[in-house]
N, C-alpha and C positions, 0 to 999 in steps of 0.2 A: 264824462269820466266814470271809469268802474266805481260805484262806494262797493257793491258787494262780490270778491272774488269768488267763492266757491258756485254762486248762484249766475253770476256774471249779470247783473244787475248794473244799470246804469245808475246816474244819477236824472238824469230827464227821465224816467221811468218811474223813480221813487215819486216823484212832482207832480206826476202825473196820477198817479194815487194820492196823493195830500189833497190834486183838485176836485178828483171825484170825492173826498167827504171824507176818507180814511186820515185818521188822527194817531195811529199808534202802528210803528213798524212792522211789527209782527205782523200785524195784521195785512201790512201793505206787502209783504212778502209772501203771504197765505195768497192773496190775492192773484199777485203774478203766478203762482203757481208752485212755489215751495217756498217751507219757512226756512227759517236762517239754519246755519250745518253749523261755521265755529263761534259764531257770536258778533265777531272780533266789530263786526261792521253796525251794526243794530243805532249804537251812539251815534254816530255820523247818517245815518237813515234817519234815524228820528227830527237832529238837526232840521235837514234838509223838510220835513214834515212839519216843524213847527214854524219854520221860517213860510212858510208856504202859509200857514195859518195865522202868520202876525207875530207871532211868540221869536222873541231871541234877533231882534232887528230885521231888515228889511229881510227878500227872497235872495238868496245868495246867486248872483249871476253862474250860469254855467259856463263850467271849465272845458275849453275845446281842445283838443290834441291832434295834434293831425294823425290819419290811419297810419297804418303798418300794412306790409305785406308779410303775410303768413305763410310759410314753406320755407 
């Protein structure tokens, strides 16, 4: 699932930085290669970060969607 629209950030992506050692969003968005544009998403990245780390119950299963076609 998108957490981040403007960056087009998944949420397996965000997870994926909590495993390598990143603990704070910002940082995990610096990371992929830009920080956050309108914020809106930051809370729900962090989530997904602490859950990853033990904090705020287990790791939230990922949400799957089936694709789209584009055009």
């Amino acid at each position: 699932m998108y957490v981040c629209i403007c960056n087009g950030y998944r949420d397996a992506e965000i997870r994926d930085m909590a495993r390598s050692g990143i603990r704070c969003a910002r940082k995990a968005y610096d990371a992929l290669g830009d920080g956050p544009n309108c914020g809106q998403c930051l809370a729900a990245a962090q989530d997904l970060i602490d859950r990853v780390h033990g904090h705020g119950g287990a790791e939230a299963p990922a949400m799957v969607y089936p694709a789209r076609a584009v055009g």
